[in-house]
Structure formats: structure tokens, C-alpha cells
PAZAPA-4460 file (N, C-alpha, C; in steps of 0.05 Angstrom, whole numbers, plus 32768, in hexadecimal, padded with zeros to 4 digits):
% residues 179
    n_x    n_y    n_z   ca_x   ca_y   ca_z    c_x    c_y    c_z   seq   type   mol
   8011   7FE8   8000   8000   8000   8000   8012   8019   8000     1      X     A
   8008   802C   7FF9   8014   8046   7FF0   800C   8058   7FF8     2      X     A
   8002   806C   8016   7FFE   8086   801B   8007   809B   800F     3      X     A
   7FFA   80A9   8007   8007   80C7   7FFE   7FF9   80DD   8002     4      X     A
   8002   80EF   8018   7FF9   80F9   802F   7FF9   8113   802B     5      X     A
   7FE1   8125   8027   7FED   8141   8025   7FFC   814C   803A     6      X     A
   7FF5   816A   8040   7FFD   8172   805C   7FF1   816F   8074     7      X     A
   8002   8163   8081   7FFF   8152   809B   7FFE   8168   80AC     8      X     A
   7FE2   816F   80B6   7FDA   8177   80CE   7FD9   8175   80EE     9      X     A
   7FD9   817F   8102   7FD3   8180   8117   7FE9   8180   812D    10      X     A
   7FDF   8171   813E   7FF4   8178   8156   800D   8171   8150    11      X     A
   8025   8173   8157   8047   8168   8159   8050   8179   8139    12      X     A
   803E   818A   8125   8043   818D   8113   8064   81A3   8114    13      X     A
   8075   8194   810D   8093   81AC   810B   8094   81B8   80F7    14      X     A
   8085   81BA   80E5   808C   81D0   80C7   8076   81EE   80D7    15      X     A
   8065   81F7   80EB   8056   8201   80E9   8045   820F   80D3    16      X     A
   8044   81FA   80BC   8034   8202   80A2   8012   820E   80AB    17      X     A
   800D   81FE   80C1   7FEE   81FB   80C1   7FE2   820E   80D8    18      X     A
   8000   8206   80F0   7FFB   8214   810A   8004   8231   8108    19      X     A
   800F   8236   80FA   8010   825B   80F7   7FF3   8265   80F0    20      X     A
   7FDD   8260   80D9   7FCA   8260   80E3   7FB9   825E   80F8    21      X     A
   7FB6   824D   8104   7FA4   8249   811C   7FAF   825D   812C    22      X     A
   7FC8   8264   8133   7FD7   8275   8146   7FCF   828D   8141    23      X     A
   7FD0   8296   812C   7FD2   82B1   8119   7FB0   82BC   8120    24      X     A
   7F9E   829D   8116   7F7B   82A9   811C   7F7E   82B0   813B    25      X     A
   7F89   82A3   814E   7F7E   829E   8168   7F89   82B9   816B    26      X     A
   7F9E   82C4   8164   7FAA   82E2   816F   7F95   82F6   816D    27      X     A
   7F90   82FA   8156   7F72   8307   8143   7F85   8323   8137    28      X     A
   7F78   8334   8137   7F7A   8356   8130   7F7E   8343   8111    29      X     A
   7F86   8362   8109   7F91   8360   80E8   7FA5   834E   80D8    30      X     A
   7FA4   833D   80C1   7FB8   832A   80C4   7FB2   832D   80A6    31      X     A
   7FC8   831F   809D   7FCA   8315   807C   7FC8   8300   8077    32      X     A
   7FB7   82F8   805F   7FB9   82E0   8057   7FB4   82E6   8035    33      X     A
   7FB3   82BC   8037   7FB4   82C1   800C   7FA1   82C7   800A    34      X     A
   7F9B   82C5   7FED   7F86   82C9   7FD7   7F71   82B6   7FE7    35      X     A
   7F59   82BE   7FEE   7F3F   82AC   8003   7F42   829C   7FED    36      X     A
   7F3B   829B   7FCB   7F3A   8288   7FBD   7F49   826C   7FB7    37      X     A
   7F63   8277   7FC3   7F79   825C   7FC6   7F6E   823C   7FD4    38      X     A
   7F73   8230   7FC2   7F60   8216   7FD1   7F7C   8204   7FE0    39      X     A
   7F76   81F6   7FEF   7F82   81EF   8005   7F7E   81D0   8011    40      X     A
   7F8F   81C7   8013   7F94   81A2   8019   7FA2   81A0   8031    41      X     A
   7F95   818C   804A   7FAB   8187   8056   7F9E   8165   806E    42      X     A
   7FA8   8164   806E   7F9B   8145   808E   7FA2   8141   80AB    43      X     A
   7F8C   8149   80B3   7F8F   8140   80D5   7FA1   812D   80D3    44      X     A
   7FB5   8130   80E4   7FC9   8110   80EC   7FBB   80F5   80F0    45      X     A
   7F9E   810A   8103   7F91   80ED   810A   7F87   80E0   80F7    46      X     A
   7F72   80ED   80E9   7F67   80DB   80D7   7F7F   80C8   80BB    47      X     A
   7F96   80DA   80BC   7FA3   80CA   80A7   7FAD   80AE   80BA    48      X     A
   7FB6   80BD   80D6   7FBE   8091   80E1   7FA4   8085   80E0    49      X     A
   7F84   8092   80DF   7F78   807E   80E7   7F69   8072   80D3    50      X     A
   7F6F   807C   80B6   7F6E   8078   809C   7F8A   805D   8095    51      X     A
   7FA2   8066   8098   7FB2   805C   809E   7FB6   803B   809E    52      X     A
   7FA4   803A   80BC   7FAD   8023   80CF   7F91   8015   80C2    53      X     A
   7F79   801C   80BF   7F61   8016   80AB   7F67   8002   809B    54      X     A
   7F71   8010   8086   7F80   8001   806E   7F95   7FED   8075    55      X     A
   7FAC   7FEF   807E   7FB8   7FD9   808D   7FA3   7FC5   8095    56      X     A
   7F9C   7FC8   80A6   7F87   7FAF   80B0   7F79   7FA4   8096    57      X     A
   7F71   7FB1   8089   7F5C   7FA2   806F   7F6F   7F98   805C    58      X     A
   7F89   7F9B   8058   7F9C   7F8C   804B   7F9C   7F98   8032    59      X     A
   7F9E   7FBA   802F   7F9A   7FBC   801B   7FB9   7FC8   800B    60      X     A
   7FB6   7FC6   7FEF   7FD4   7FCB   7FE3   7FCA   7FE1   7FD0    61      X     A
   7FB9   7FEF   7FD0   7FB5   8006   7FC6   7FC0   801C   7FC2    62      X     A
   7FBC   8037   7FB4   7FD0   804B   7FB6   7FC5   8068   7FB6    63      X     A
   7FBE   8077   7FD4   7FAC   8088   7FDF   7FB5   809F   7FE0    64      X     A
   7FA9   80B5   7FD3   7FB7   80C8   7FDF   7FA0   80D6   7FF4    65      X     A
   7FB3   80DF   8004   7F9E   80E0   801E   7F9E   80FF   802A    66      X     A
   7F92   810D   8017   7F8F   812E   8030   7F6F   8135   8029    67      X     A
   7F66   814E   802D   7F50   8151   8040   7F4C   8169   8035    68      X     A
   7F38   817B   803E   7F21   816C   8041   7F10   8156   8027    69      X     A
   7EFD   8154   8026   7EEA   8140   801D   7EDA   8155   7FFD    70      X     A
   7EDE   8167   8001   7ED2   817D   7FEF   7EEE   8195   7FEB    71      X     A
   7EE8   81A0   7FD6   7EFB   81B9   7FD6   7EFF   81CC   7FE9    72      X     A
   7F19   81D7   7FF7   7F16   81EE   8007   7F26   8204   8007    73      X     A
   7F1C   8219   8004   7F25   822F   8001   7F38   823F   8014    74      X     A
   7F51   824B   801C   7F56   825B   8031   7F41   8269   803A    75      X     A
   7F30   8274   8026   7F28   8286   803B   7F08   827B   804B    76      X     A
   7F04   826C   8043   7EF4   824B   8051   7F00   8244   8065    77      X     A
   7F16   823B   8068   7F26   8238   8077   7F2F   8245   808E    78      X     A
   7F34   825C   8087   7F3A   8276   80A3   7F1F   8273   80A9    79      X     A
   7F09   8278   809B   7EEF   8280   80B1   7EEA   8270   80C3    80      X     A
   7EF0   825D   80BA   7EEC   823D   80C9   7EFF   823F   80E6    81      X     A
   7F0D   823F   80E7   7F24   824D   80F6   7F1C   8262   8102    82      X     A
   7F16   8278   80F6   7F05   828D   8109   7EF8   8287   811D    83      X     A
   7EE5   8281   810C   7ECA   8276   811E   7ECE   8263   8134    84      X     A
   7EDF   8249   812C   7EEC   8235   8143   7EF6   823E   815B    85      X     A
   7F0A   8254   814E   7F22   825E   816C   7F09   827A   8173    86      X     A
   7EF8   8283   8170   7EEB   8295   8177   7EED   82AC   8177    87      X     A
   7F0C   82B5   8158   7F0E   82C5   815C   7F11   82E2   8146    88      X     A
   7F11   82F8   8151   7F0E   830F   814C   7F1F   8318   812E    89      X     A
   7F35   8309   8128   7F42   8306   810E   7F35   8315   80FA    90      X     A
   7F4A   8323   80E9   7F44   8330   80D3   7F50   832D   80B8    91      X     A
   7F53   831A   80AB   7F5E   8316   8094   7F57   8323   8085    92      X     A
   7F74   8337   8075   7F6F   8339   8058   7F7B   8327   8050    93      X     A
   7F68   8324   8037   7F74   8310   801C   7F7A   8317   8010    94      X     A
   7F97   8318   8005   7FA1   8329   7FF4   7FAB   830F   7FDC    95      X     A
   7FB6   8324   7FC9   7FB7   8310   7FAA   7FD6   8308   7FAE    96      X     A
   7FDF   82F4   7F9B   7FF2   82E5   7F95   8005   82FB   7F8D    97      X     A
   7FFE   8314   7F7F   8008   8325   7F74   8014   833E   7F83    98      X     A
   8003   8346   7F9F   800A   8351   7FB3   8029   8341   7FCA    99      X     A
   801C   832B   7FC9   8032   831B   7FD7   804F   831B   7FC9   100      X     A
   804E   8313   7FA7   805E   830C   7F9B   8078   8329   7FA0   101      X     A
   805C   8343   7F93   806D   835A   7F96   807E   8369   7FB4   102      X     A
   807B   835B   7FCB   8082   835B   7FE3   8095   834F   7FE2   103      X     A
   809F   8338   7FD5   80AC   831A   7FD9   80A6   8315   7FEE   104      X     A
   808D   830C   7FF4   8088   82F5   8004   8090   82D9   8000   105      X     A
   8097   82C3   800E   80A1   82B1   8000   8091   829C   8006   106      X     A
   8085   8287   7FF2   806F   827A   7FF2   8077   826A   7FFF   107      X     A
   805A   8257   800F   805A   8243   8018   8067   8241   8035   108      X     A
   807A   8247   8037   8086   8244   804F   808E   8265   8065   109      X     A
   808D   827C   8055   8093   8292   805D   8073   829D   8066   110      X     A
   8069   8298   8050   8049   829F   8054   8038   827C   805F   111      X     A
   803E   8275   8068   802E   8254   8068   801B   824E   805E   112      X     A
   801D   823F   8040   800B   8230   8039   8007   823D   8017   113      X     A
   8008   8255   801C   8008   8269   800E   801A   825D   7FF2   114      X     A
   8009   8256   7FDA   801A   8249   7FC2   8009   8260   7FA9   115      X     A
   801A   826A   7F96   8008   8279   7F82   8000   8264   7F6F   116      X     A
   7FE5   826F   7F5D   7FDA   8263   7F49   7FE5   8266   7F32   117      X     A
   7FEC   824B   7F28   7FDF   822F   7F26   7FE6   821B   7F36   118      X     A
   8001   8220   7F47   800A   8212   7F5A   7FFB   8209   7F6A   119      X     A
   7FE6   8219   7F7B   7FD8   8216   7F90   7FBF   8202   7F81   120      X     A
   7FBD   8207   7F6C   7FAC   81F0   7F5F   7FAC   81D3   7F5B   121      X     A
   7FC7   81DE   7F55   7FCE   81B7   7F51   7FE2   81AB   7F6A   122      X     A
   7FEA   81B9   7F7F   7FF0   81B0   7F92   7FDD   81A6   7FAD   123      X     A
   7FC0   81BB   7FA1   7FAB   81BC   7FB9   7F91   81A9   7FB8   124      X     A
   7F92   81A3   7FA0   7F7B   8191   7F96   7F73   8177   7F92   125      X     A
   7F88   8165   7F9C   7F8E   8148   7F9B   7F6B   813E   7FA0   126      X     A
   7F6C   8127   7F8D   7F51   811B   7F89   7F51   8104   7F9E   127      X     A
   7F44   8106   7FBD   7F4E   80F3   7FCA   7F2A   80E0   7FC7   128      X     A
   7F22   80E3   7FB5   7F09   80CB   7FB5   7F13   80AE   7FBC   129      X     A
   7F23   80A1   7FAC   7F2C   8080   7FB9   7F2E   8080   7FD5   130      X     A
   7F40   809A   7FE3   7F46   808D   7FFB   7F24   808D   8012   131      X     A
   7F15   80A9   7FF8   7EF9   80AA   8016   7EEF   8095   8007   132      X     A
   7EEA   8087   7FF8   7EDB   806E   7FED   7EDF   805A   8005   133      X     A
   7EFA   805C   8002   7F0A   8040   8017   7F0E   8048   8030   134      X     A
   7EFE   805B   8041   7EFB   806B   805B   7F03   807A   806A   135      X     A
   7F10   8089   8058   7F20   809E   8061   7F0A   80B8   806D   136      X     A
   7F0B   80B4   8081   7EFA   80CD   808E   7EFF   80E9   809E   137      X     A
   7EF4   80F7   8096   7F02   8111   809F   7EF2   8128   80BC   138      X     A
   7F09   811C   80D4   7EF3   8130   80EC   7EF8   814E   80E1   139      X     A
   7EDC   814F   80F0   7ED9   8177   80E5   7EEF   818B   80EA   140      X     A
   7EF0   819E   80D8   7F06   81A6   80D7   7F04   81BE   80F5   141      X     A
   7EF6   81C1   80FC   7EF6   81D0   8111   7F06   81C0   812F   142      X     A
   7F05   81A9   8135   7F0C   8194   813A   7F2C   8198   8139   143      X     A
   7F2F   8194   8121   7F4C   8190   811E   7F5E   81A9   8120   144      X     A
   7F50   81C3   8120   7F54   81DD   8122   7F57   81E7   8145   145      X     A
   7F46   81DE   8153   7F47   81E2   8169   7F5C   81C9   817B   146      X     A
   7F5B   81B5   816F   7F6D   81A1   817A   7F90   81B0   8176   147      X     A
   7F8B   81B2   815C   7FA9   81C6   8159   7FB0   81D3   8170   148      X     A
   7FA2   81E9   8169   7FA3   8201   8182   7FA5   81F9   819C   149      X     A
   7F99   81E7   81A8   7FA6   81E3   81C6   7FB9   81DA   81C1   150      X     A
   7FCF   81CA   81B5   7FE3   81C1   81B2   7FF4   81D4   81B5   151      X     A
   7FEC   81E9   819C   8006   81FD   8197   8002   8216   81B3   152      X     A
   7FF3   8220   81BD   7FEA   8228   81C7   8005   8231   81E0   153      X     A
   800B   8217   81F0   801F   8217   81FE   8038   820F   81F4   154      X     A
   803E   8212   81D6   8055   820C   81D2   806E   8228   81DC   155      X     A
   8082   821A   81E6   8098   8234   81E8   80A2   824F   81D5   156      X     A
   80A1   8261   81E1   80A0   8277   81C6   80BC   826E   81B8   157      X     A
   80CF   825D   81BE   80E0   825A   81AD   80E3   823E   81A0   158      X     A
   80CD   823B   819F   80C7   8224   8188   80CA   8227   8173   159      X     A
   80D8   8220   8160   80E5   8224   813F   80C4   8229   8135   160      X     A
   80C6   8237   8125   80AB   8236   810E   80B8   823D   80F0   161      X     A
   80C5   821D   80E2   80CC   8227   80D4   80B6   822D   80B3   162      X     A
   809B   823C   80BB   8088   823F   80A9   8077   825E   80BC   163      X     A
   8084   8276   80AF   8084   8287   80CB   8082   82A0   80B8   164      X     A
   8069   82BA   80BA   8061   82CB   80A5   806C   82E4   80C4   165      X     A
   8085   82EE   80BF   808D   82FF   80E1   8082   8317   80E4   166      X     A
   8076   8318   80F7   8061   8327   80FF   8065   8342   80F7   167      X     A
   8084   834E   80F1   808C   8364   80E8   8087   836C   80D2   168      X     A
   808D   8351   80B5   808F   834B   80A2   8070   835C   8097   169      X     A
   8052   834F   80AB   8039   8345   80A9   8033   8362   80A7   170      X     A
   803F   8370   80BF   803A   838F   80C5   8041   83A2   80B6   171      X     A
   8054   839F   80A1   805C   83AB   808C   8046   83A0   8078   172      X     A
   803E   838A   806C   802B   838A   805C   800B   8391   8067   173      X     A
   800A   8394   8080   7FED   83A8   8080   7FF2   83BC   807A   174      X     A
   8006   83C7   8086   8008   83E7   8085   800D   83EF   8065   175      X     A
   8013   83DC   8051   8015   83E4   8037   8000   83D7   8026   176      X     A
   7FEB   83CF   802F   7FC2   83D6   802D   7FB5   83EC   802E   177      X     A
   7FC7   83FD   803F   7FC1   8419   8046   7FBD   8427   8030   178      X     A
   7FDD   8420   8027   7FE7   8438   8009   7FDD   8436   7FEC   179      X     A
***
């Protein structure tokens, strides 16, 4: 059998791809993000071991690719979801590929998650029907959003984040929304 796993979500995560989000909503005030239209892939840890260990048991030699959600999702689907979960007061602008680009923002890992189009297309869109056929199930993403957050929550402020948009960086691109 063959997993092939988008981005691996949730607790113990060391790239903070996912958890600079959740951190970033829970802070709230004014914040940057991508294009709301950017569609977006990734899998609770849990459900991929428990997808995982599923398939093992049933003996299967198949070849899955396994991220989430179950329908298409948007960043900016995504933050609200997140909003609404951590309860909070957050203000995203969405700004274009083109604003970022002309900042040099640097994708994916400087901005997290953050890939321009067509990239974000064909990196974000994986057709995971076989693996939900064969029971790949997905807890709510609010769930996996708030599970995050207590995790990261008490992590040490000098915990590496190496997927990190610096708050200075962030403050210079509001303030040049202004102009």
C-alpha cells in the first residue's frame, strides 16, 4: 500500500505551516492573508493514522492519496472557520498574489501555505475520492482547528517556526493598504 499524504496537520506539527494560522486568528486585530480564493489541502494527523491503520487491517495494497477536506476549500473558508472556532475578533485582508509577489513575500513557507496561481491549483486540489470511498473520514475542521490551538497555545516563545509571516514584516504590509 501506498499513502500519499498532503499536509499533515495538527498537534507535534514542526514546519508551523498550519499553526501560524490558528495562532495568528487567536491573536485577532488586523492580519494578512492570501487571495480568500486560494484553495487549500491539508489532514488532521488523526484521521490520516486512523485511515492509515484502517487500511492496514483490511489488507489493502492500494495507492491513496490522502488530504482533506472532502469538498473544495478555500483560504478564505478556511480563516472563517477558524474565526468562528477560536472566537475570534481577527481581521483578514486578502490580498492578491500580485501584492504579495510585489513585497517579496516568499511563498509557502514565509507567508504559510500561501502558493500563487496555478500552483496553488494543482498543488491544492488532489482528488482524494478512492481514499473516502475506502473510509477515509474527515473530523470537522473546527475540531481540528481548536485541537491545534490548545497544543500550540503553550508552546515556548522560542519554539522554531520555521513557516513564520514576522509580525514586523505583516505591519509593514498593512500599513502599505493604506497607500
Amino acid at each position: 500500500m501506498i499513502i500519499r499524504p498532503g499536509l499533515i496537520v495538527g498537534e507535534n506539527d514542526p514546519t508551523n505551516r498550519f499553526t501560524y494560522w490558528i495562532t495568528r486568528t487567536a491573536k485577532g486585530g488586523d492580519a494578512i492573508a492570501p487571495p480568500a480564493e486560494q484553495p487549500i489541502q491539508f489532514v488532521d494527523a488523526r484521521d490520516l493514522a486512523d485511515f492509515t491503520l484502517n487500511r492496514i487491517e483490511a489488507g489493502s495494497t492500494e495507492i491513496y492519496n490522502v488530504t482533506g477536506p472532502d469538498k473544495r476549500l478555500t483560504f478564505g473558508e478556511w480563516l472563517s472557520v477558524a474565526k468562528d472556532a477560536l472566537n475570534s475578533n481577527v481581521n483578514y485582508h486578502h490580498v492578491t498574489d500580485e501584492f504579495l509577489t510585489s513585497h517579496e513575500i516568499g511563498e509557502f513557507m514565509e507567508l504559510p501555505l500561501w502558493l500563487k496561481l496555478p500552483d496553488a491549483e494543482q498543488f491544492m486540489t488532489f482528488d482524494v475520492n478512492k481514499a473516502i470511498n475506502d473510509g477515509l473520514v474527515f473530523r470537522p475542521l473546527a475540531d481540528t482547528i481548536d485541537h491545534t490551538y490548545q497544543w500550540a497555545k503553550d508552546l515556548p516563545d522560542d519554539t522554531p517556526k520555521p513557516a513564520n509571516l514576522p509580525v514586523e514584516k505583516e505591519d509593514l504590509l498593512l500599513k502599505s493598504l493604506d497607500t
